[in-house]
C-alpha positions in Angstrom: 23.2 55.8 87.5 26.5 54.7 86.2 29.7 56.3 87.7 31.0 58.5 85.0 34.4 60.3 85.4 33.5 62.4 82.1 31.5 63.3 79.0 32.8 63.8 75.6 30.8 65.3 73.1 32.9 64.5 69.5 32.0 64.8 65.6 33.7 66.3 62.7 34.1 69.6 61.4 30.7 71.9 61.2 28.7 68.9 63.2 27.7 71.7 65.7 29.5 69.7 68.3 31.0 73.2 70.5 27.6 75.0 70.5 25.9 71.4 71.7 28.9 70.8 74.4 28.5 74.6 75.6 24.5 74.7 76.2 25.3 70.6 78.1 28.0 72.6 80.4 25.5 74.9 80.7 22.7 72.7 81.8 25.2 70.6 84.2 27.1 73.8 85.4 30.6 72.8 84.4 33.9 73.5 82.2 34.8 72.0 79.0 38.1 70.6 77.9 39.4 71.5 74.3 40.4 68.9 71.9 41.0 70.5 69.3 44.9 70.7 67.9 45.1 74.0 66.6 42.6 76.0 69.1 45.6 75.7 71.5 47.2 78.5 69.7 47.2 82.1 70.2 46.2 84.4 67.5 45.0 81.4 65.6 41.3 82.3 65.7 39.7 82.0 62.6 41.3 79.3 60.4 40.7 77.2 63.9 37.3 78.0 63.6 37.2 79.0 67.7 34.0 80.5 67.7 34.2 81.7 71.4 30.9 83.1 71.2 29.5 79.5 71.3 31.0 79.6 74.8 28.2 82.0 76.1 24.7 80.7 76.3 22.1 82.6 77.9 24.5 85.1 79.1 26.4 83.1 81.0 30.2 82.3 79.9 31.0 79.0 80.2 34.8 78.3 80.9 36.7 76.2 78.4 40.8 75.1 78.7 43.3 74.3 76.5 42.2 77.1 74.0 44.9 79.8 73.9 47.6 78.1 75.8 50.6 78.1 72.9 52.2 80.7 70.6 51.7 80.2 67.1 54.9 78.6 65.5 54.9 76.2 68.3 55.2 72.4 67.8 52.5 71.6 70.5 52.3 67.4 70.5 49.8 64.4 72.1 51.9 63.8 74.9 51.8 67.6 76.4 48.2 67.3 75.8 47.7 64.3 77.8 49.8 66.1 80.6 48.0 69.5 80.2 44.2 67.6 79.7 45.0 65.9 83.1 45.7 69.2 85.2 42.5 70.6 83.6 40.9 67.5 84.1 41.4 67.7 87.9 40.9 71.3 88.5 37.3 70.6 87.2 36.6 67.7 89.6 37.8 68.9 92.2 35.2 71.7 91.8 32.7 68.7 92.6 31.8 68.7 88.3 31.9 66.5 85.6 33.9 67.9 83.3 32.8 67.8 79.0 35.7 66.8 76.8 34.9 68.1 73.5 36.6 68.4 70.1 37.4 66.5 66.8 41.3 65.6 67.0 41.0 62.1 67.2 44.5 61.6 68.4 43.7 63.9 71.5 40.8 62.3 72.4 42.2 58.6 72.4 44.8 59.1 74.0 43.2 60.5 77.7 40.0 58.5 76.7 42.6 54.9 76.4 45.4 56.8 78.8 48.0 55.9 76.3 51.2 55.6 77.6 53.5 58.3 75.8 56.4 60.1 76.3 58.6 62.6 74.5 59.6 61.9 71.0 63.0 64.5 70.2 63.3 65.0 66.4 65.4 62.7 63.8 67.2 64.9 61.4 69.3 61.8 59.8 65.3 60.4 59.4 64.0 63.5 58.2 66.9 64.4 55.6 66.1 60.5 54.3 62.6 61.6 54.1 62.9 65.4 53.0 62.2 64.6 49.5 59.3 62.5 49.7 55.5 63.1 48.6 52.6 63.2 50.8 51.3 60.6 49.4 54.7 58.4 49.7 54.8 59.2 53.0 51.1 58.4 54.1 51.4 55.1 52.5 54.5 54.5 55.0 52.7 56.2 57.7 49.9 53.5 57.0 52.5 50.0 57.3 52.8 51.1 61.1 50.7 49.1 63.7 50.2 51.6 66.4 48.4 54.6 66.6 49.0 57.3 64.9 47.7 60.7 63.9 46.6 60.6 60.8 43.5 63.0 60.8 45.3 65.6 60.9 48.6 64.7 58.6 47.9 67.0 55.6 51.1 68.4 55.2 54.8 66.8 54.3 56.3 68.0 57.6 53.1 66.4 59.7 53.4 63.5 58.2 57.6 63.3 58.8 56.7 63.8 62.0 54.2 61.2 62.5 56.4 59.0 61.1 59.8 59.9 63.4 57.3 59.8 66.5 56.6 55.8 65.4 60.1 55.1 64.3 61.2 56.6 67.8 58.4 54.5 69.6 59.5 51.1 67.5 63.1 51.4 69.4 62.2 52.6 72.7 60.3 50.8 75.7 58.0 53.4 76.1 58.2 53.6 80.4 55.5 53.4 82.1 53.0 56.7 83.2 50.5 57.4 85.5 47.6 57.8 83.4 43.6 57.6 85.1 41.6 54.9 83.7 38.8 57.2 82.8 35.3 55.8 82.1 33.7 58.3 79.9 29.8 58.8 78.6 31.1 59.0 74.4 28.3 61.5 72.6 28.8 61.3 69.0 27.3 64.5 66.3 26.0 62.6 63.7 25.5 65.1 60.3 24.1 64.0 57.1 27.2 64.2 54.4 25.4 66.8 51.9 24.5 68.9 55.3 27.9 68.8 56.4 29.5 69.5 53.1 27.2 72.4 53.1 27.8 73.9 56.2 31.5 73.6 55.5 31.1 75.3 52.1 29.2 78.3 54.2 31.5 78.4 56.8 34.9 78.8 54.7 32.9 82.0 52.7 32.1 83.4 56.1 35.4 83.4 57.7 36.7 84.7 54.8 34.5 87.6 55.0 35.6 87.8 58.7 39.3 88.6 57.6 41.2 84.7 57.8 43.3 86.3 54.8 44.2 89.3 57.1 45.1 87.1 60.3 47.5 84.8 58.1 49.1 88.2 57.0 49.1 89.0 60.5 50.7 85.9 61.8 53.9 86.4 59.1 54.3 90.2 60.6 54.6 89.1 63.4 57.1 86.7 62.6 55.9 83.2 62.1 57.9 81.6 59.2 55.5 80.6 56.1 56.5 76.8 56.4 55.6 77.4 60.3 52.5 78.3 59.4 52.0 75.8 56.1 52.5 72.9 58.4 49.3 73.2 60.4 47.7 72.4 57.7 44.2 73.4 56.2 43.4 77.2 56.2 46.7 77.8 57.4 47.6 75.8 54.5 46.6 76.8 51.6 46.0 80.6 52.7 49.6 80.7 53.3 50.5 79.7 49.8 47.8 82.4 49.1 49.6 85.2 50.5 52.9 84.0 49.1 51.6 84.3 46.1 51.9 80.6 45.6 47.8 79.7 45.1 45.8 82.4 43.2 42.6 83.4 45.4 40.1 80.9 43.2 43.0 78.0 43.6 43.1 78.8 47.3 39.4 78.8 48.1 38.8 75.4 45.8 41.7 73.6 46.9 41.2 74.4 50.6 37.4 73.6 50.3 38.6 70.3 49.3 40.8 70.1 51.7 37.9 70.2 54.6 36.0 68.2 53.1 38.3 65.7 52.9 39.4 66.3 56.6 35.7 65.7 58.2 35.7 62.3 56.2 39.1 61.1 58.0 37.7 62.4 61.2 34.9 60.1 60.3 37.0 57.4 59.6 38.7 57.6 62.6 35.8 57.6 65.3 34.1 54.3 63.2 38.0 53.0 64.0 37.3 54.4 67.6 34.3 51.9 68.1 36.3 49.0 66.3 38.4 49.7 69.3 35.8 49.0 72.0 35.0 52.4 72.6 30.9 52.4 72.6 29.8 56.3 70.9 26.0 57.1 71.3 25.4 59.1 68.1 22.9 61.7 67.8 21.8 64.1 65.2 23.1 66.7 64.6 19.7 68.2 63.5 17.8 67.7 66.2 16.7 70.7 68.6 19.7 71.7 71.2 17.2 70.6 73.8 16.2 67.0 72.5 20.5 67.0 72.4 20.4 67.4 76.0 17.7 65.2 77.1 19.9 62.6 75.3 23.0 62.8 77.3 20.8 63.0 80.3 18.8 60.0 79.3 22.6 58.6 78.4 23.6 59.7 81.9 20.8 57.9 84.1 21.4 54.6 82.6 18.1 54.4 80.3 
Protein backbone atom coordinates (compact mmCIF):
# COMPACT_ATOMS: atom_id res chain seq x y z
CA UNK A 1 0.00 0.00 0.00
CA UNK A 2 1.72 3.24 -0.80
CA UNK A 3 2.71 5.57 2.21
CA UNK A 4 0.34 8.45 1.88
CA UNK A 5 0.75 11.50 4.17
CA UNK A 6 -2.83 12.80 2.89
CA UNK A 7 -5.87 12.76 0.65
CA UNK A 8 -7.32 15.55 -1.14
CA UNK A 9 -10.63 15.42 -2.57
CA UNK A 10 -10.80 18.72 -5.17
CA UNK A 11 -13.23 19.88 -8.05
CA UNK A 12 -15.03 23.04 -8.86
CA UNK A 13 -17.91 24.68 -7.56
CA UNK A 14 -21.30 22.41 -7.17
CA UNK A 15 -19.02 19.17 -8.07
CA UNK A 16 -20.35 17.66 -4.67
CA UNK A 17 -16.75 17.49 -3.65
CA UNK A 18 -17.61 18.50 0.55
CA UNK A 19 -20.51 16.03 0.92
CA UNK A 20 -18.07 13.19 -0.98
CA UNK A 21 -14.94 14.34 1.41
CA UNK A 22 -17.33 14.23 4.56
CA UNK A 23 -18.90 10.58 4.07
CA UNK A 24 -14.60 9.41 3.03
CA UNK A 25 -13.77 11.10 6.69
CA UNK A 26 -16.45 9.30 7.70
CA UNK A 27 -15.58 5.94 6.44
CA UNK A 28 -11.75 6.42 7.54
CA UNK A 29 -12.64 8.17 10.87
CA UNK A 30 -10.75 11.39 10.43
CA UNK A 31 -10.81 15.40 10.07
CA UNK A 32 -10.83 17.45 7.02
CA UNK A 33 -8.77 20.45 6.17
CA UNK A 34 -10.70 23.47 4.37
CA UNK A 35 -9.41 24.94 1.20
CA UNK A 36 -11.54 27.02 0.54
CA UNK A 37 -10.58 31.07 0.62
CA UNK A 38 -13.60 32.52 1.80
CA UNK A 39 -15.08 29.63 4.29
CA UNK A 40 -12.34 31.05 6.58
CA UNK A 41 -14.44 33.84 7.44
CA UNK A 42 -17.02 34.35 10.06
CA UNK A 43 -20.45 35.27 9.31
CA UNK A 44 -19.62 34.55 5.72
CA UNK A 45 -21.94 31.53 5.40
CA UNK A 46 -24.06 31.55 2.57
CA UNK A 47 -22.30 33.38 -0.34
CA UNK A 48 -19.36 30.84 0.72
CA UNK A 49 -21.63 28.19 0.12
CA UNK A 50 -20.42 26.39 3.72
CA UNK A 51 -22.98 23.99 3.92
CA UNK A 52 -21.98 22.64 7.45
CA UNK A 53 -24.72 20.20 7.28
CA UNK A 54 -22.58 18.23 4.76
CA UNK A 55 -20.35 17.81 7.77
CA UNK A 56 -22.76 15.40 9.54
CA UNK A 57 -23.33 11.93 8.02
CA UNK A 58 -25.13 9.36 9.70
CA UNK A 59 -25.25 11.41 12.74
CA UNK A 60 -22.02 11.67 13.39
CA UNK A 61 -20.21 15.22 13.03
CA UNK A 62 -17.26 15.13 11.39
CA UNK A 63 -14.64 17.82 12.41
CA UNK A 64 -13.44 20.27 9.71
CA UNK A 65 -10.57 23.31 10.23
CA UNK A 66 -9.84 26.33 8.77
CA UNK A 67 -13.68 27.25 8.43
CA UNK A 68 -14.45 30.10 10.75
CA UNK A 69 -11.04 31.11 11.76
CA UNK A 70 -11.08 35.11 10.40
CA UNK A 71 -13.39 38.10 10.76
CA UNK A 72 -14.94 39.29 7.74
CA UNK A 73 -13.06 42.37 6.37
CA UNK A 74 -9.93 40.55 6.92
CA UNK A 75 -7.16 40.25 4.25
CA UNK A 76 -6.50 36.45 5.00
CA UNK A 77 -3.53 35.37 2.33
CA UNK A 78 -1.65 31.93 0.95
CA UNK A 79 1.15 32.20 3.15
CA UNK A 80 -1.06 32.19 6.60
CA UNK A 81 -2.75 29.40 5.08
CA UNK A 82 0.23 27.33 4.57
CA UNK A 83 1.20 28.13 8.20
CA UNK A 84 -2.39 27.52 9.65
CA UNK A 85 -2.93 24.14 7.15
CA UNK A 86 0.37 22.78 8.72
CA UNK A 87 -0.77 23.14 12.47
CA UNK A 88 -4.09 21.51 11.47
CA UNK A 89 -2.26 19.18 9.49
CA UNK A 90 -0.32 17.83 12.42
CA UNK A 91 -2.95 17.97 15.07
CA UNK A 92 -4.72 15.36 12.79
CA UNK A 93 -1.70 12.95 12.49
CA UNK A 94 -0.76 13.02 15.49
CA UNK A 95 -4.27 11.57 16.26
CA UNK A 96 -2.80 8.39 14.35
CA UNK A 97 -5.29 9.75 10.97
CA UNK A 98 -4.94 10.60 7.67
CA UNK A 99 -6.11 13.76 7.29
CA UNK A 100 -8.61 14.85 3.89
CA UNK A 101 -7.66 18.12 2.33
CA UNK A 102 -10.58 19.26 0.53
CA UNK A 103 -11.70 22.41 -1.33
CA UNK A 104 -11.49 24.32 -4.78
CA UNK A 105 -8.88 27.36 -4.19
CA UNK A 106 -6.39 26.23 -6.36
CA UNK A 107 -3.77 28.53 -4.88
CA UNK A 108 -4.39 26.81 -1.34
CA UNK A 109 -4.03 23.61 -2.46
CA UNK A 110 -0.66 24.01 -4.45
CA UNK A 111 0.92 25.60 -2.24
CA UNK A 112 0.92 22.69 0.89
CA UNK A 113 0.46 20.06 -1.83
CA UNK A 114 4.15 21.69 -3.74
CA UNK A 115 5.25 23.35 -0.11
CA UNK A 116 5.85 26.51 -1.78
CA UNK A 117 8.24 28.57 -0.22
CA UNK A 118 6.36 31.95 0.68
CA UNK A 119 6.58 34.61 2.96
CA UNK A 120 4.87 37.79 3.82
CA UNK A 121 4.21 40.22 1.05
CA UNK A 122 3.43 44.10 2.93
CA UNK A 123 1.42 46.24 0.57
CA UNK A 124 2.82 48.76 -2.27
CA UNK A 125 0.80 51.93 -2.18
CA UNK A 126 3.25 53.77 -4.74
CA UNK A 127 2.28 50.34 -6.97
CA UNK A 128 -1.18 50.42 -6.19
CA UNK A 129 -1.74 54.35 -6.80
CA UNK A 130 0.14 53.43 -10.43
CA UNK A 131 -2.47 50.82 -10.78
CA UNK A 132 -5.66 52.35 -9.12
CA UNK A 133 -7.04 53.30 -12.38
CA UNK A 134 -6.69 50.25 -14.28
CA UNK A 135 -9.42 47.67 -15.65
CA UNK A 136 -9.73 44.20 -14.68
CA UNK A 137 -9.11 43.18 -17.71
CA UNK A 138 -5.77 45.50 -18.07
CA UNK A 139 -4.70 44.12 -15.06
CA UNK A 140 -5.34 40.27 -15.68
CA UNK A 141 -3.49 40.62 -18.89
CA UNK A 142 -0.39 41.89 -16.68
CA UNK A 143 -1.18 39.46 -14.01
CA UNK A 144 -0.80 36.86 -17.03
CA UNK A 145 3.13 38.20 -18.34
CA UNK A 146 4.29 36.82 -14.81
CA UNK A 147 6.10 33.38 -14.60
CA UNK A 148 5.32 32.15 -11.23
CA UNK A 149 2.33 31.19 -9.65
CA UNK A 150 -0.22 33.10 -8.99
CA UNK A 151 -3.78 33.17 -7.93
CA UNK A 152 -5.73 33.74 -10.56
CA UNK A 153 -8.96 31.64 -9.80
CA UNK A 154 -10.01 33.69 -7.64
CA UNK A 155 -9.01 37.41 -9.05
CA UNK A 156 -12.49 38.71 -9.98
CA UNK A 157 -12.18 41.93 -8.57
CA UNK A 158 -9.74 45.20 -9.30
CA UNK A 159 -8.35 45.09 -5.74
CA UNK A 160 -7.63 41.08 -6.05
CA UNK A 161 -6.01 41.40 -8.91
CA UNK A 162 -3.65 44.60 -7.53
CA UNK A 163 -2.95 42.50 -5.09
CA UNK A 164 -1.85 39.50 -7.00
CA UNK A 165 0.00 41.59 -8.89
CA UNK A 166 2.11 43.59 -5.75
CA UNK A 167 2.51 39.93 -4.17
CA UNK A 168 4.64 38.99 -7.68
CA UNK A 169 6.21 42.43 -8.03
CA UNK A 170 7.32 42.00 -4.28
CA UNK A 171 8.50 38.24 -4.97
CA UNK A 172 10.45 39.56 -8.37
CA UNK A 173 12.88 41.71 -5.87
CA UNK A 174 13.11 39.60 -2.90
CA UNK A 175 14.99 36.20 -2.36
CA UNK A 176 12.24 34.54 -0.99
CA UNK A 177 14.26 32.76 2.37
CA UNK A 178 13.97 29.55 2.76
CA UNK A 179 10.89 27.66 4.99
CA UNK A 180 10.35 24.60 6.50
CA UNK A 181 7.72 23.20 4.55
CA UNK A 182 6.89 18.97 4.57
CA UNK A 183 7.24 17.28 1.37
CA UNK A 184 3.83 15.88 1.46
CA UNK A 185 2.97 12.89 -0.83
CA UNK A 186 -0.72 13.15 -1.31
CA UNK A 187 -3.58 10.53 -2.88
CA UNK A 188 -5.12 13.71 -5.50
CA UNK A 189 -9.16 12.72 -5.98
CA UNK A 190 -10.53 14.80 -8.58
CA UNK A 191 -14.88 15.51 -8.88
CA UNK A 192 -15.27 15.22 -12.40
CA UNK A 193 -19.00 16.99 -13.38
CA UNK A 194 -20.42 17.03 -16.77
CA UNK A 195 -20.40 21.08 -17.89
CA UNK A 196 -24.38 21.29 -18.48
CA UNK A 197 -24.77 19.35 -14.88
CA UNK A 198 -22.59 21.69 -13.29
CA UNK A 199 -24.00 24.80 -14.88
CA UNK A 200 -27.16 23.38 -13.64
CA UNK A 201 -26.56 22.79 -10.29
CA UNK A 202 -24.90 26.23 -10.01
CA UNK A 203 -27.99 27.86 -11.53
CA UNK A 204 -30.12 25.88 -8.55
CA UNK A 205 -27.91 26.56 -6.05
CA UNK A 206 -27.65 30.58 -6.53
CA UNK A 207 -31.90 30.55 -6.40
CA UNK A 208 -31.66 28.56 -3.21
CA UNK A 209 -29.34 30.54 -1.24
CA UNK A 210 -31.20 33.40 -2.20
CA UNK A 211 -34.24 32.03 -0.80
CA UNK A 212 -32.08 31.21 2.29
CA UNK A 213 -31.47 35.07 2.93
CA UNK A 214 -27.68 35.73 1.15
CA UNK A 215 -29.33 39.33 0.45
CA UNK A 216 -30.02 39.64 4.26
CA UNK A 217 -26.42 38.32 5.46
CA UNK A 218 -24.68 40.98 2.95
CA UNK A 219 -27.01 43.58 4.72
CA UNK A 220 -25.96 42.07 7.83
CA UNK A 221 -22.22 42.14 7.22
CA UNK A 222 -22.43 46.31 6.34
CA UNK A 223 -24.35 46.73 9.98
CA UNK A 224 -22.07 45.40 11.42
CA UNK A 225 -19.55 47.39 9.94
CA UNK A 226 -17.77 45.87 7.02
CA UNK A 227 -16.95 48.66 4.38
CA UNK A 228 -18.88 47.80 0.94
CA UNK A 229 -15.39 47.69 -1.05
CA UNK A 230 -14.36 45.25 2.01
CA UNK A 231 -16.90 43.23 1.06
CA UNK A 232 -16.88 43.85 -2.96
CA UNK A 233 -13.34 42.56 -3.03
CA UNK A 234 -14.09 38.96 -2.15
CA UNK A 235 -15.54 38.70 -5.13
CA UNK A 236 -18.68 36.64 -6.46
CA UNK A 237 -21.79 36.78 -4.26
CA UNK A 238 -20.20 39.18 -2.11
CA UNK A 239 -19.63 40.89 -5.30
CA UNK A 240 -22.28 41.63 -7.06
CA UNK A 241 -24.91 41.39 -4.01
CA UNK A 242 -22.98 44.20 -2.63
CA UNK A 243 -23.51 46.39 -5.51
CA UNK A 244 -27.14 45.02 -5.00
CA UNK A 245 -27.71 46.46 -1.74
CA UNK A 246 -26.01 49.68 -2.72
CA UNK A 247 -28.24 50.12 -5.09
CA UNK A 248 -25.55 49.81 -7.73
CA UNK A 249 -27.02 46.39 -9.72
CA UNK A 250 -30.92 46.11 -9.85
CA UNK A 251 -32.03 42.58 -8.42
CA UNK A 252 -32.35 40.95 -12.25
CA UNK A 253 -28.68 42.57 -13.06
CA UNK A 254 -27.45 41.13 -9.81
CA UNK A 255 -28.71 37.59 -10.17
CA UNK A 256 -27.64 37.42 -14.20
CA UNK A 257 -24.38 39.05 -13.79
CA UNK A 258 -23.40 37.00 -10.68
CA UNK A 259 -24.71 33.71 -12.34
CA UNK A 260 -22.25 34.50 -14.90
CA UNK A 261 -19.89 35.15 -12.70
CA UNK A 262 -19.92 31.35 -11.21
CA UNK A 263 -20.01 29.99 -14.09
CA UNK A 264 -17.16 31.52 -15.22
CA UNK A 265 -15.34 30.81 -11.81
CA UNK A 266 -15.82 26.83 -11.99
CA UNK A 267 -14.25 27.07 -15.59
CA UNK A 268 -10.92 28.78 -14.14
CA UNK A 269 -11.01 26.30 -11.34
CA UNK A 270 -10.98 23.88 -14.20
CA UNK A 271 -8.36 25.42 -15.85
CA UNK A 272 -6.26 25.49 -13.10
CA UNK A 273 -6.25 21.76 -11.87
CA UNK A 274 -5.64 20.59 -15.88
CA UNK A 275 -2.48 23.30 -15.19
CA UNK A 276 -2.10 21.27 -11.89
CA UNK A 277 -1.38 17.93 -13.80
CA UNK A 278 0.82 19.87 -16.45
CA UNK A 279 2.70 20.38 -13.25
CA UNK A 280 3.38 16.73 -12.42
CA UNK A 281 0.76 16.50 -10.01
CA UNK A 282 -1.08 12.98 -11.04
CA UNK A 283 -5.37 13.71 -10.09
CA UNK A 284 -7.51 10.40 -10.26
CA UNK A 285 -10.81 11.87 -11.53
CA UNK A 286 -14.05 10.46 -10.73
CA UNK A 287 -17.64 11.24 -11.34
CA UNK A 288 -19.26 13.27 -9.87
CA UNK A 289 -22.42 11.15 -10.58
CA UNK A 290 -21.64 8.13 -9.43
CA UNK A 291 -23.25 6.75 -5.97
CA UNK A 292 -21.27 8.25 -2.70
CA UNK A 293 -20.48 4.63 -2.13
CA UNK A 294 -18.80 3.65 -5.59
CA UNK A 295 -16.88 7.30 -4.63
CA UNK A 296 -15.53 5.62 -1.70
CA UNK A 297 -14.59 2.26 -2.96
CA UNK A 298 -12.53 4.51 -5.41
CA UNK A 299 -10.22 6.23 -3.02
CA UNK A 300 -9.95 2.97 -1.19
CA UNK A 301 -9.15 1.13 -4.42
CA UNK A 302 -6.80 4.47 -4.99
CA UNK A 303 -5.43 3.89 -1.50
CA UNK A 304 -4.35 0.04 -1.72
CA UNK A 305 -2.32 0.59 -4.78
CA UNK A 306 -4.81 -1.17 -7.41
Amino acid sequence: MPDYDLITILGPTASGKTPFAAALAHELNTEIISADSRQIYRGMDLGTGKDLADYTVDGHPIPYHLIDIADPGYKYNVFEYQRDFLISYESIKQKGCLPVLCGGTGMYLESVLKGYKLMPVPENPELRARLANHSLEELTEILEQYKTLHNSTDVDTVKRAIRAIEIEEYYAVHPVPEREFPKLNSLIIGVDIDRELRREKITRRLKQRLDEGMVDEVRRLTEQGISPDDLIYYGLEYKFLTLYVIGKLTYEEMFTELETAIHQFAKRQMTWFRGMERRGFTIHWVSAELPMEEKIAFVIEKLRGN
